[in-house]
VOGU-3710 file (C-alpha; in Angstrom, 3 decimals, decimal comma):
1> xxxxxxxxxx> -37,096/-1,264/15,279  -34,484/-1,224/12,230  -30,980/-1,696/13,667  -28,240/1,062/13,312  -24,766/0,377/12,661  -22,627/1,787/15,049  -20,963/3,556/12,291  -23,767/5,387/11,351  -25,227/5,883/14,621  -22,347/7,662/16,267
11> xxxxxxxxxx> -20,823/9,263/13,262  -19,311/13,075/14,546  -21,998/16,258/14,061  -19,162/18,705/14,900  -15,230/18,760/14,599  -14,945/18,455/18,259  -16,102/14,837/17,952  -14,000/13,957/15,218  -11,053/12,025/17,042  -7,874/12,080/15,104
21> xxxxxxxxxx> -8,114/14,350/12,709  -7,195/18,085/14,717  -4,452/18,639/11,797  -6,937/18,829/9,798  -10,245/20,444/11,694  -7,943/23,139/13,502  -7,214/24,176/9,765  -10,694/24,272/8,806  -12,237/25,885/12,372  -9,884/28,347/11,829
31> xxxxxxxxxx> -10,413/28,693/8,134  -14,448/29,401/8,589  -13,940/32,061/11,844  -11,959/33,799/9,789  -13,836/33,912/6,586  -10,930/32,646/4,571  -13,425/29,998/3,231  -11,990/27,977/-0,083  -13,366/27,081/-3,229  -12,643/23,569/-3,159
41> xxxxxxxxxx> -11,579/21,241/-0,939  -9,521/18,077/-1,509  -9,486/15,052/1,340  -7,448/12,539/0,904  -6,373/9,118/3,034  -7,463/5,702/3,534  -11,033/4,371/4,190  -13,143/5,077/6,992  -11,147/7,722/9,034  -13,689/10,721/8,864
51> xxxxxxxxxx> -13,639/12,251/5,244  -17,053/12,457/4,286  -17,876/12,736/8,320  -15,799/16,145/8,293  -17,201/17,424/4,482  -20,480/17,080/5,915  -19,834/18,717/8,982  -17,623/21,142/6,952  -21,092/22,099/4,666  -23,111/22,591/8,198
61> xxxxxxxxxx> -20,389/24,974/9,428  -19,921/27,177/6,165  -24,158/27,615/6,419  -24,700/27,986/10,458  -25,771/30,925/11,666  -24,082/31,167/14,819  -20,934/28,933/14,265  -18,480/28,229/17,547  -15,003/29,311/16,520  -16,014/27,559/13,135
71> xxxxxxxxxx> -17,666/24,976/14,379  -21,547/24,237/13,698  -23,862/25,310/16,976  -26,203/22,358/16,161  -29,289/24,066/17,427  -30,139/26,827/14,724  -32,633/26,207/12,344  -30,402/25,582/9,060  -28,120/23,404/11,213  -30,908/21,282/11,822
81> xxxxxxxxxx> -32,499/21,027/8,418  -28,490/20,621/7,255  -28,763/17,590/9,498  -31,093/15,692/7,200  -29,605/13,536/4,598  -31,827/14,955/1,556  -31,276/18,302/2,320  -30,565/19,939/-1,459  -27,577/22,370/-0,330  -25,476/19,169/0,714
91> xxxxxxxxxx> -25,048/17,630/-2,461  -23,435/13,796/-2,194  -21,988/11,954/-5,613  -20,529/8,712/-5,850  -17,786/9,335/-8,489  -17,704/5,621/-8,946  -21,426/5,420/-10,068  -21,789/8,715/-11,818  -18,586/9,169/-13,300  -18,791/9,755/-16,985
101> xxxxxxxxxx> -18,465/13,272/-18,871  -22,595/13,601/-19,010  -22,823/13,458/-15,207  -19,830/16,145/-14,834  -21,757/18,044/-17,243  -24,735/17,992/-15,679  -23,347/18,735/-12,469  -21,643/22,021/-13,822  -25,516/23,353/-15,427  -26,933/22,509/-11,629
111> xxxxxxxxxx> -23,978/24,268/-10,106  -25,665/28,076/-11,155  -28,914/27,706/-9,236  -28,643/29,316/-5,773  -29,056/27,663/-2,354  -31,926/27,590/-1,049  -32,072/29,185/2,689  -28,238/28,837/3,362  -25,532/30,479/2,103  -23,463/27,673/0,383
121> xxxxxxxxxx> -24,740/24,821/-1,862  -21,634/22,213/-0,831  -20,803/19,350/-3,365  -18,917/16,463/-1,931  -17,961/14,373/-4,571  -16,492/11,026/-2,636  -14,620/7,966/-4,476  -13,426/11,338/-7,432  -10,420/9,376/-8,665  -13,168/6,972/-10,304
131> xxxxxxxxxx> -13,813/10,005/-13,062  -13,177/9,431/-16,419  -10,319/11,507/-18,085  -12,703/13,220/-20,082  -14,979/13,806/-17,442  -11,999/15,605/-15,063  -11,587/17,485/-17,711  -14,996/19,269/-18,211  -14,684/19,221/-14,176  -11,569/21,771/-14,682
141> xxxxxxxxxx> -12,842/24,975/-15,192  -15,717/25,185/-12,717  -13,689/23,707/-10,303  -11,271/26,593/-11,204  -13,925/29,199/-11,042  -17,261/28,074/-9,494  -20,086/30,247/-8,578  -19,370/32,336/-5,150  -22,290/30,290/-3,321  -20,338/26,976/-4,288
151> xxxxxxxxxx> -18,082/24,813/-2,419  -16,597/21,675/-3,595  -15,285/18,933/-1,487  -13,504/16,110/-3,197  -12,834/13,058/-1,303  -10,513/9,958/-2,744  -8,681/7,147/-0,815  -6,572/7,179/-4,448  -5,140/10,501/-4,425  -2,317/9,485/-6,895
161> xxxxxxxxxx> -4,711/8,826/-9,850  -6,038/12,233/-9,744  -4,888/14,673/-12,753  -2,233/17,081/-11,652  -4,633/19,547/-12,951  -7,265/18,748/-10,388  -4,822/18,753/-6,956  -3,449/22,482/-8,148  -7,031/23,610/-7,922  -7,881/22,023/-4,390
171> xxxxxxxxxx> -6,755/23,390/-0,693  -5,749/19,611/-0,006  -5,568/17,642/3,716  -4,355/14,788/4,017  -5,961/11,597/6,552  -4,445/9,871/8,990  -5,285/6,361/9,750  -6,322/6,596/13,740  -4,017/5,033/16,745  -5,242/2,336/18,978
181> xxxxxxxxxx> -5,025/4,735/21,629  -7,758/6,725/19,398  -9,922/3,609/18,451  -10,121/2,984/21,702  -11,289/6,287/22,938  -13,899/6,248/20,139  -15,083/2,664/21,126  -15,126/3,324/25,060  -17,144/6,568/24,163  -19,643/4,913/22,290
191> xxxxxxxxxx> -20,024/1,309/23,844  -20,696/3,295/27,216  -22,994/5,393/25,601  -24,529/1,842/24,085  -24,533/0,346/27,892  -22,204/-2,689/26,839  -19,376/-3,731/29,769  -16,206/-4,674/28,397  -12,559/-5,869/29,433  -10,278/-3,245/28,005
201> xxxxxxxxxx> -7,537/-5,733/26,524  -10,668/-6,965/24,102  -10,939/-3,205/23,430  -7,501/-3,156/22,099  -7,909/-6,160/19,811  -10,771/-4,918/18,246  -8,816/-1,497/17,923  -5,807/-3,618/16,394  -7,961/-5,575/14,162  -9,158/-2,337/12,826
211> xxxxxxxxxx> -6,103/-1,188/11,719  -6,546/2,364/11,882  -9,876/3,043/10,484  -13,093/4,481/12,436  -15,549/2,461/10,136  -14,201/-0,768/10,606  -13,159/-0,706/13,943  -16,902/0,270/15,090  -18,355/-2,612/12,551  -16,050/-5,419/14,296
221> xxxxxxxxxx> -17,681/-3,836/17,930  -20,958/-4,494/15,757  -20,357/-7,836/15,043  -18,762/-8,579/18,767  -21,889/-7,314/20,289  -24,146/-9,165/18,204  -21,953/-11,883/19,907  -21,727/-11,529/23,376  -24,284/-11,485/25,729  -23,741/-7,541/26,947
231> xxxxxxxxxx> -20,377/-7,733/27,906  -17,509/-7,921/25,523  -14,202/-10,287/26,453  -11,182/-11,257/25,510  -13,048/-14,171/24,206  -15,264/-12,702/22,397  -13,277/-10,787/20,419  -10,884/-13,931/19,316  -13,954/-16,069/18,290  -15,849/-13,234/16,230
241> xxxxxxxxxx> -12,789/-12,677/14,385  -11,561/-16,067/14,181  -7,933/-14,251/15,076  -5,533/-16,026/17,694  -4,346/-15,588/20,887  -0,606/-13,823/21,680  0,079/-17,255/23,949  -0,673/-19,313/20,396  1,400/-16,972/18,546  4,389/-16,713/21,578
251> xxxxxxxxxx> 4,289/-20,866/21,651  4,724/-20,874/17,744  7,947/-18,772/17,847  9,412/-20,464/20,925  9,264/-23,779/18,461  11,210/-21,445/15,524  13,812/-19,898/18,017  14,300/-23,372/19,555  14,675/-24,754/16,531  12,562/-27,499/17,702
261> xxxxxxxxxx> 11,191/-28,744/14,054  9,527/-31,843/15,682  7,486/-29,551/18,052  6,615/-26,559/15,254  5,372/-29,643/13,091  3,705/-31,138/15,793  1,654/-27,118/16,878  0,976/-26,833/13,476  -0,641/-29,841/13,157  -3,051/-28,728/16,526
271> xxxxxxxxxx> -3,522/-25,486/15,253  -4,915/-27,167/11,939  -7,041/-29,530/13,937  -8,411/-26,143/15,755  -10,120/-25,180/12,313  -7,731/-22,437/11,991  -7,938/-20,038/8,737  -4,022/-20,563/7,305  -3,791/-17,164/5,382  -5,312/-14,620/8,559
281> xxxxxxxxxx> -2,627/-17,077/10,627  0,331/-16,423/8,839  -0,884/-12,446/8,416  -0,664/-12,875/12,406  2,559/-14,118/12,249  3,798/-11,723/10,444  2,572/-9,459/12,869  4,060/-10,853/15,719  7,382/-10,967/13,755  7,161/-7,072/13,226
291> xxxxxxxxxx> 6,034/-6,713/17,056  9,268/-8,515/17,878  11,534/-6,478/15,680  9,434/-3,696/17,477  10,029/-4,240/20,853  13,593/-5,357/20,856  14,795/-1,905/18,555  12,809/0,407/19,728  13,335/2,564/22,693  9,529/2,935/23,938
301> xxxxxxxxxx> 8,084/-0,139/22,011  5,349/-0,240/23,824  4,019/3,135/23,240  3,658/1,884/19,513  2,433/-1,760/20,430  0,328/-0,411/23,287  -0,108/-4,051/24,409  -1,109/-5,018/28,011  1,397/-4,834/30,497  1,231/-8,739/31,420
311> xxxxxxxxxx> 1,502/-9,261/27,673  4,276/-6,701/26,854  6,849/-8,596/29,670  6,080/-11,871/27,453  7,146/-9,970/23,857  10,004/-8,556/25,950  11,392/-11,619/27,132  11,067/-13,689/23,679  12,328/-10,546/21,795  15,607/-10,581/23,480
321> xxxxxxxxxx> 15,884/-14,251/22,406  16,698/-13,176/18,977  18,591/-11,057/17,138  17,084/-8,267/14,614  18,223/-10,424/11,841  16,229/-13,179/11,934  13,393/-11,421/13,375  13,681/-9,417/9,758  13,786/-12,926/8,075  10,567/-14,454/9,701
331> xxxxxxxxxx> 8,619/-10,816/8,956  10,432/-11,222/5,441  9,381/-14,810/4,954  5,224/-14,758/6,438  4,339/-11,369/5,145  5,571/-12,482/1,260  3,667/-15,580/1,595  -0,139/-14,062/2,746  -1,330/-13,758/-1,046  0,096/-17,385/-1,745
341> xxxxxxxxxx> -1,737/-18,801/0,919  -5,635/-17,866/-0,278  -4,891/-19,751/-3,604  -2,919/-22,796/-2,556  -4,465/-26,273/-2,546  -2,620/-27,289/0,638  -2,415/-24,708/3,143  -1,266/-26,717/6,005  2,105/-27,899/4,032  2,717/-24,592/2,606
351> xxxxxxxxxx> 2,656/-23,112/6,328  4,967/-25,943/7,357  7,411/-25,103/4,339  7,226/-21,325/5,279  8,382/-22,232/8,994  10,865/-24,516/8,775  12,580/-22,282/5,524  12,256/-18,797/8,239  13,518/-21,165/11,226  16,323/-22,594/8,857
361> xxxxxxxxxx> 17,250/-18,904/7,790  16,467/-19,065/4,043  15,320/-16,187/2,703  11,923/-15,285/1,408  13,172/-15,839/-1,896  14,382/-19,395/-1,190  10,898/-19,739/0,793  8,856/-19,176/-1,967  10,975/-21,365/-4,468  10,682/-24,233/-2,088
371> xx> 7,091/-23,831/-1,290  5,708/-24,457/-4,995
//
């Protein structure tokens, strides 16, 4: 049997299920109960947080016949044929494939026919800042005025390439990328559903390492349970990604706020040996740097962190070791050197440049001048 991603498998079939989001599907819900139904629609925000999962739940609601409080029931009969992918009153375009004037034009001649056994014929048009200037353009007017039995949805992860003339047309909502706390509800909910065991701190680092998006988050669990043997650990998680541990990244910074150059040199020299990737390391420690600065200005630190408590006391104690200075100076000084890192022919000495500048207190400037 053909595997599923996650991602696809578990993607929301109502706004109830979309974690994240209620801004935005209160606004809608509401919007459909009430009648007050839009023209066209413009969803904006980064990759893989629910945009096309909410237009296409958005076209099921506008057509069910017995919508709760706006939301699609799921069980009448245009709900379910909605459900299917091919279903010709859901109408998906890749702006970044069909994206020239012809294709705009075509769409606006198809736009006239009527749906057929539902109310709306709903076009989502996903990736639209990839449409040519000319092809916005013959876009304008029918996106102004379109037929009453047409909705558009325009979804774009570029919003600020879009012609001013296209957002003034558009009821707009804007995406948030999702909190751990979210990923984590969305991965317990669907690894339990899946019948995996896991630890929940390995929950939390594949949360992290999704860095706010749905999509990726539940592709990493993907890749961890194609891993692990039915329970996901700790372990796991750091070997599938190849990402390192806090104690690595805690021992690394005791060396810099020591000042111990003999014993940094000495780490980075094991952590080379360990067939460590040099550019995701130093991403890490600029991470680390930033969860410093975090948790020694912040008055609930951990409520952004939302690290383990065990782990949390260790960031605590090395935070108050330094001073928000130099804590600026190493994020400074490893976040400005991540792009240098995939191109440079020695990682390893660039690494040990970037640590002994940030432990001397150069600057990032000074960093990068002594590093080439």
């Amino acid at each position: 049997m053909e595997h599923l991603a996650l991602y696809r498998k578990y993607r929301p079939k109502t706004f109830e299920e979309v974690v994240g989001q209620e801004h935005i599907t209160r606004a809608i819900e509401n919007q459909i109960a009430s009648g007050k139904i839009g023209h066209a629609y413009l969803f904006t925000g980064s990759r893989g947080i629910g945009k096309t999962s909410v237009a296409r739940i958005f076209a099921k609601a506008v057509n069910c016949e017995n919508n709760q409080n706006g939301s699609p029931c799921g069980e009448c009969e245009t709900c379910k044929r909605l459900e299917k992918e091919n279903d010709i009153n859901i109408i998906e375009i890749d702006a970044a494939s069909n994206n020239r004037v012809d294709d705009v034009r075509e769409l606006r001649d198809k736009v006239k026919f009527l749906p057929v056994g539902a109310k709306y014929k709903v076009y989502i048009i996903d990736e639209v800042h990839m449409l040519t200037d000319s092809a916005f353009n013959a876009l304008l007017k029918t996106l102004e005025e379109p037929p009453s039995h047409v909705i558009f949805i325009l979804a774009t992860t570029e919003v600020h390439k879009l012609p001013a003339t296209i957002l003034s047309r558009c009821v707009r909502f804007d995406f948030r990328l999702l909190s751990i706390a979210d990923l984590v509800k969305v991965l317990t909910g669907v690894l339990d559903k899946e019948g995996v065991k896991y630890d929940m701190e390995a929950l939390k680092m594949i949360a992290s390492a999704g860095e706010g998006s749905v999509r990726d988050t539940l592709s990493i669990a993907d890749s961890v349970c194609a891993y692990c043997n039915g329970t996901i650990t700790k372990n796991d998680v750091l070997k599938v990604l190849g990402t390192t541990d806090y104690d690595m990244l805690l021992k690394f910074f005791d060396f810099m706020i020591d000042k111990d150059i003999g014993g940094l040199l000495g780490y980075i020299d094991e952590i080379d040996k360990m067939g460590k990737n040099m550019s995701v390391f130093v991403k890490e420690l600029s991470k680390h740097a930033r969860n410093l600065l975090i948790t020694l200005s912040c008055k609930e630190p951990n409520t952004i962190l939302n690290l383990p408590e065990e782990e949390f006391e260790k960031f605590k104690e090395q935070a108050q070791r330094c001073d928000e200075k130099r804590l600026i100076s190493y994020l400074q000084t490893f976040a400005s050197a991540e792009n240098e890192l995939r191109y440079t022919l020695s990682p390893r000495l660039l690494l040990e440049t970037l640590s002994l500048s940030a432990m001397l207190g150069q600057s990032s400037e000074e960093t990068k001048k002594n590093s080439k």
